[in-house]
C-alpha positions as CSV (number, residue, x, y, z in Angstrom):
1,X,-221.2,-124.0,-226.0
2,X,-222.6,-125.5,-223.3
3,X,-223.5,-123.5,-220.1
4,X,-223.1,-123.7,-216.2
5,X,-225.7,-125.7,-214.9
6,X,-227.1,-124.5,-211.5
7,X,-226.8,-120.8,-211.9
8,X,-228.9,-119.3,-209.7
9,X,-226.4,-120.8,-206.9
10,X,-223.0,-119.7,-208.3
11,X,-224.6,-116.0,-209.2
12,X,-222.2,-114.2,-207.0
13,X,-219.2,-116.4,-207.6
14,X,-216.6,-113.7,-210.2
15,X,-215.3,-116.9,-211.4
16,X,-217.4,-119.5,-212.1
17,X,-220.3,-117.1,-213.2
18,X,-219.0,-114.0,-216.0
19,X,-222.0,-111.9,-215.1
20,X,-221.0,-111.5,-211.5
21,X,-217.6,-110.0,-212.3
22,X,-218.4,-106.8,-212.9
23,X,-220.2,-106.3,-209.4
24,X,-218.3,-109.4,-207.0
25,X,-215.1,-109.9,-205.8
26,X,-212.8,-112.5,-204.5
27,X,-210.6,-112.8,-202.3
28,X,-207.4,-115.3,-202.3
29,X,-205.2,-115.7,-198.5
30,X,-201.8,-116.9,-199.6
31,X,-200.7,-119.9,-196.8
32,X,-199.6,-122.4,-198.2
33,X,-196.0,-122.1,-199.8
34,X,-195.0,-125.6,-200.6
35,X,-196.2,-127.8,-203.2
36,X,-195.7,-131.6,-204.2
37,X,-195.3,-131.3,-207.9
38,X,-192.9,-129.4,-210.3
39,X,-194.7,-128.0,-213.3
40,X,-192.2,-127.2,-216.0
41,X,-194.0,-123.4,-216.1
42,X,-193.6,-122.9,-213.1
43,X,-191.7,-120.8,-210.8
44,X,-193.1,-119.8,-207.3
45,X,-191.6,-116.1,-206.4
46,X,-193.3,-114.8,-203.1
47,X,-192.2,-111.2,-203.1
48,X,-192.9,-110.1,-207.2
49,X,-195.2,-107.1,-206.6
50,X,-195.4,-106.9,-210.6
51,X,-196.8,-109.9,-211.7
52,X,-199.6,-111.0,-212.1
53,X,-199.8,-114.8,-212.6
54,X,-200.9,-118.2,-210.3
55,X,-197.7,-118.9,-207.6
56,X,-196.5,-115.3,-207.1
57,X,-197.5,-113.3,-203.4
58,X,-195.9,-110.9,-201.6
59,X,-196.2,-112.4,-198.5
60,X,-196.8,-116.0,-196.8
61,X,-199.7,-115.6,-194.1
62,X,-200.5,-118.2,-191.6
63,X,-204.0,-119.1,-191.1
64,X,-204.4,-116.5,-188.0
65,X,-203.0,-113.8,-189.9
66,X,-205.3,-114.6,-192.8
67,X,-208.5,-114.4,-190.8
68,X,-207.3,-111.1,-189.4
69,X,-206.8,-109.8,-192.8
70,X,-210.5,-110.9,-193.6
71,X,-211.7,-108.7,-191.0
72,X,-209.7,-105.8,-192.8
73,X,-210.9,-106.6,-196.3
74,X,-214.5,-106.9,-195.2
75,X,-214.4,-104.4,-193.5
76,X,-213.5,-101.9,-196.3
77,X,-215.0,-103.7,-198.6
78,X,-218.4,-104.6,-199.6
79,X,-218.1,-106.7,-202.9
80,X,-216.1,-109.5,-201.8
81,X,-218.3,-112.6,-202.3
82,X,-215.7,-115.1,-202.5
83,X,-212.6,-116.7,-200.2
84,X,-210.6,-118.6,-201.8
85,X,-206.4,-120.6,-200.8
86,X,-204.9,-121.1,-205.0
87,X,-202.0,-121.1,-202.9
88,X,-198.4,-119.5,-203.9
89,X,-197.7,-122.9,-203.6
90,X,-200.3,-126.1,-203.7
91,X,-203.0,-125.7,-201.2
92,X,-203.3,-129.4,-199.7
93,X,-199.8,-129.4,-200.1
94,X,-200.1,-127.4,-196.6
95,X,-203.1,-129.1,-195.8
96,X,-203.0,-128.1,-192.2
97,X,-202.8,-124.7,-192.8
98,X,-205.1,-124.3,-195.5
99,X,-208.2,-125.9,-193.6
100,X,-207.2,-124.2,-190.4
101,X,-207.7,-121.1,-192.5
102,X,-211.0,-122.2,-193.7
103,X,-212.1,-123.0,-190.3
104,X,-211.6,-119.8,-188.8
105,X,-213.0,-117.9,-191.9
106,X,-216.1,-119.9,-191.9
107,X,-216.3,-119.3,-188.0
108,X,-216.9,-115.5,-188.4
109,X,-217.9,-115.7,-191.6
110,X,-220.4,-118.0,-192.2
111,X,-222.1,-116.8,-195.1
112,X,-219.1,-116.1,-197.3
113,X,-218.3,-119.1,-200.2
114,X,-215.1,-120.8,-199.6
115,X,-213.6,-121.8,-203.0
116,X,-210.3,-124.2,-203.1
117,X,-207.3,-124.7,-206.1
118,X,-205.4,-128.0,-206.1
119,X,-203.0,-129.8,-208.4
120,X,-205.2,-132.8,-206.9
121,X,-202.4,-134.9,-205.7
122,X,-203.3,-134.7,-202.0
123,X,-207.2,-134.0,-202.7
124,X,-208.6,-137.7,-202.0
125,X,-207.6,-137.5,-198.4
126,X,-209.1,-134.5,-197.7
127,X,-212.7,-134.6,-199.6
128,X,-214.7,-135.0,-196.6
129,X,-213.0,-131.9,-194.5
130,X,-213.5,-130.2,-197.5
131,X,-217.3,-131.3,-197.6
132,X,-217.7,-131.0,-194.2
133,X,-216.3,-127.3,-193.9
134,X,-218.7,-126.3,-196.4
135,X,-216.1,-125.5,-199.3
136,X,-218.1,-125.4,-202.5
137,X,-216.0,-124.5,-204.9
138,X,-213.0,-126.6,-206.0
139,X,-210.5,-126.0,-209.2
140,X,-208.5,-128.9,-209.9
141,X,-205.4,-128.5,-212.5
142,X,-205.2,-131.3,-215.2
143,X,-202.5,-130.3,-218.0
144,X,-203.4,-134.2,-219.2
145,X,-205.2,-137.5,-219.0
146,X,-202.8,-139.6,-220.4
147,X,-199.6,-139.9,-218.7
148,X,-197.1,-140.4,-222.1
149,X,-198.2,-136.6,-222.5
150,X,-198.1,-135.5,-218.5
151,X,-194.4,-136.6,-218.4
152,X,-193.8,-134.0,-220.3
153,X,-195.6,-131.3,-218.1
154,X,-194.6,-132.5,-214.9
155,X,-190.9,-132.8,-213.6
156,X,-191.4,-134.0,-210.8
157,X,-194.2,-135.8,-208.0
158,X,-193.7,-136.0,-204.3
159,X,-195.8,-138.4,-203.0
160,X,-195.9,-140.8,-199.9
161,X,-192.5,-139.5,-199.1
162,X,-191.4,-140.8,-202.5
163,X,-189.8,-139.1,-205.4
164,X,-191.9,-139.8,-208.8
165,X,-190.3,-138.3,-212.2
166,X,-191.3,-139.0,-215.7
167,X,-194.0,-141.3,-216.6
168,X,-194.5,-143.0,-213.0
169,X,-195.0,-139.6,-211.4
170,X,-197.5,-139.1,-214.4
171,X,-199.5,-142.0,-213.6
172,X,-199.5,-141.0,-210.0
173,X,-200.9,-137.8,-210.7
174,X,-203.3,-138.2,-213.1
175,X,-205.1,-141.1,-210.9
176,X,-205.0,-139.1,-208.3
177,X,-206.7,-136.1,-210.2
178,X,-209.4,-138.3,-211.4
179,X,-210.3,-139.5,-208.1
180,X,-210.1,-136.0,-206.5
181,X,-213.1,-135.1,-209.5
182,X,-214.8,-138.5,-208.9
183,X,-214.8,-138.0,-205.0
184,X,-215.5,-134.3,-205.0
185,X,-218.8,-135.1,-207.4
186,X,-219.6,-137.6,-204.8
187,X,-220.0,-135.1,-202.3
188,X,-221.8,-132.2,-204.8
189,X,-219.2,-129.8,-204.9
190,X,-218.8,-128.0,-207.8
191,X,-215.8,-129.2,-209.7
192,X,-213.5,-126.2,-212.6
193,X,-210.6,-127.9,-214.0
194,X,-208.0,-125.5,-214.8
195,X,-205.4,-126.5,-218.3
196,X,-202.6,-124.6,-219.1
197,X,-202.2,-124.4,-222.4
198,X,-198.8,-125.5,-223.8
199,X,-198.2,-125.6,-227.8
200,X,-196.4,-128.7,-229.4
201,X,-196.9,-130.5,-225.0
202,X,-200.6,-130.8,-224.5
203,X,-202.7,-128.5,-227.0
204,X,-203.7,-131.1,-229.2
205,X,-204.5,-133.4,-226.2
206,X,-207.0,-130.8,-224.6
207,X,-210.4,-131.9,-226.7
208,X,-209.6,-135.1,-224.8
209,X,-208.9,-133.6,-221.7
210,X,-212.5,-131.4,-222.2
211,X,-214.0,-134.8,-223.6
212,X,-213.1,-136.7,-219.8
213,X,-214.1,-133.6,-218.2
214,X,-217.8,-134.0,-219.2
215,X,-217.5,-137.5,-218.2
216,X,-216.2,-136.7,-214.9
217,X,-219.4,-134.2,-214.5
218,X,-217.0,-131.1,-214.2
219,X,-219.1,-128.1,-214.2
220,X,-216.9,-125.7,-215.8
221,X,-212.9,-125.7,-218.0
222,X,-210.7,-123.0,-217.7
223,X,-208.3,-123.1,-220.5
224,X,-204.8,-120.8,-219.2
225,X,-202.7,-120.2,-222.0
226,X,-199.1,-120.8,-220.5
227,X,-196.8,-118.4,-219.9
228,X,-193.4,-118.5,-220.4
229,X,-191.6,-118.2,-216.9
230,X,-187.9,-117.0,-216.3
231,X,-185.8,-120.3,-214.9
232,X,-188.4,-122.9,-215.9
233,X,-188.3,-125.6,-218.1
234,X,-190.7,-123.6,-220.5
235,X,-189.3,-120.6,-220.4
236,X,-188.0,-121.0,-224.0
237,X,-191.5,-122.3,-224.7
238,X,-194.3,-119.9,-226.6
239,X,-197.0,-119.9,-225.1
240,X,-200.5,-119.9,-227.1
241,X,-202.3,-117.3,-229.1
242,X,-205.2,-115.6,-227.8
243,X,-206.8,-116.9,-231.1
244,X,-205.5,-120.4,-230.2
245,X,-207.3,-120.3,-226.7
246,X,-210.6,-118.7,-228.7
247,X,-210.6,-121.3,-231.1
248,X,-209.7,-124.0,-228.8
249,X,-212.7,-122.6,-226.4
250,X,-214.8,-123.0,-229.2
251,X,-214.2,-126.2,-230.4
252,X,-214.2,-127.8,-227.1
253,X,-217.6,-125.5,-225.8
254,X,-219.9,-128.7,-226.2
255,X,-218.4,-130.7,-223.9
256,X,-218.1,-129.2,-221.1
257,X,-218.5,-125.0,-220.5
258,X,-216.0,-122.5,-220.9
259,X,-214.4,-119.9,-218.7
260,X,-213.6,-117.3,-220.8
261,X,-213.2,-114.2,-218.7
262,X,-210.3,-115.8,-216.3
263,X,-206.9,-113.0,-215.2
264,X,-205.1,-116.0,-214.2
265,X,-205.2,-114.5,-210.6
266,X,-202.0,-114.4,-208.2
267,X,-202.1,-116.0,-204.8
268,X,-202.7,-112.8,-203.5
269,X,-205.6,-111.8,-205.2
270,X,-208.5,-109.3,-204.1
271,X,-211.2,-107.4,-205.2
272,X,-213.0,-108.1,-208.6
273,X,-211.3,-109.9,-211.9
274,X,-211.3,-106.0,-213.2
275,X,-209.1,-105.0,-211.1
276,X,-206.7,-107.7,-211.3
């Protein structure tokens, strides 16, 4: 399989660099609730203390509170060389309070990386704050690049106050995502795309989703095996193998590298990926 180009500079980043797991943390500030896209796996529940999946947080901060909180983790903690907004909800969905966030964590703590997850939707009018706040991480979630096979992730797309379902919303979406990647490249920032995994929807679709990747100059795929929520579309839906994700990591390795050590981390996330 290929490998991470540029190491020297993620080597304290837990995700983006396996290595550093053992001995980094990160560190995710849950403010922004909303999103503007349904994924059929998906079911955002704020106050699940026993889960551990993307969407789920105890609690909703806003960007003051969040900053405060960074005082308190740093301050007990030592290991923590990562801050990242994956949400509960979708990040630039609450643009306002997300950057706000990043702002006043970047204000006291200068040094610290600042790493963002997006759907991508709302991405392109945002890349040069993101740039400019010194956010050098980015994670953008594509389930698909072609939209006949999107339609059947996605339920739904908000977007310019409209209401997008089925293979318009796709189309929406998916352009969107590729010009998030393209625009984020533009600007050097160091692109993960995150696919969930779904059997008989988009498994067989993700070589060509790994295959665009290396064309878009991602630097690294994370491939999430879905899991089966409770009131979702899906939730009927199996969910991959771990042998399915191995094989499919292997198979897809030479076009762009693999995350392999991911704990599909909750909103809410701190300390290192072992203690998830």
């Amino acid at each position: 399989m290929k490998e991470v180009q540029g190491q020297s500079f993620l080597q304290n980043h837990p995700c983006y660099n396996k290595d550093a797991a053992a001995n980094w943390g990160r560190l995710h500030l849950p403010v922004a609730p909303n999103c503007n896209i349904q994924c059929n796996y998906c079911n955002r529940k704020y106050d699940c203390a026993n889960e551990n999946r993307p969407g789920v947080t105890q609690h909703v901060y806003t960007p003051q509170e969040a900053a405060a909180f960074v005082h308190k983790v740093f301050d007990a903690r030592k290991d923590i060389s990562v801050v990242g907004i994956a949400g509960p909800g979708d990040p630039m969905c609450d643009a306002d309070k997300t950057l706000e966030t990043f702002r006043l964590v970047k204000k006291d703590f200068p040094h610290v990386m600042l790493c963002l997850s997006s759907n991508g939707l709302a991405v392109p009018d945002y890349v040069d704050e993101i740039a400019d706040l010194g956010i050098t991480h980015v994670t953008i979630t594509a389930n698909a690049i072609d939209p006949e096979i999107a339609k059947h992730v996605y339920s739904m797309v908000r977007y310019d106050g409209n209401i997008y379902k089925g293979i318009d919303g796709a189309r929406i979406l998916l352009e969107r995502q590729a010009e998030s990647i393209r625009k984020l490249k533009e600007k050097n920032i160091i692109v993960k795309i995150n696919t969930v995994v779904v059997p008989d929807v988009n498994m067989d679709h993700v070589p060509a989703i790994a295959k665009q990747a290396e064309a878009w100059g991602v630097d690294l795929m994370n491939c999430i095996a879905m899991i089966p929520v409770h009131d979702t579309a899906f939730e009927n839906h199996r969910g991959p193998t771990a042998e399915e994700i191995d094989n499919m990591r292997q198979f897809i390795g030479h076009y762009v590298p693999q995350m392999t050590h991911c704990k599909r981390c909750r909103a809410d996330a701190i300390g290192r990926l072992c203690e998830a």
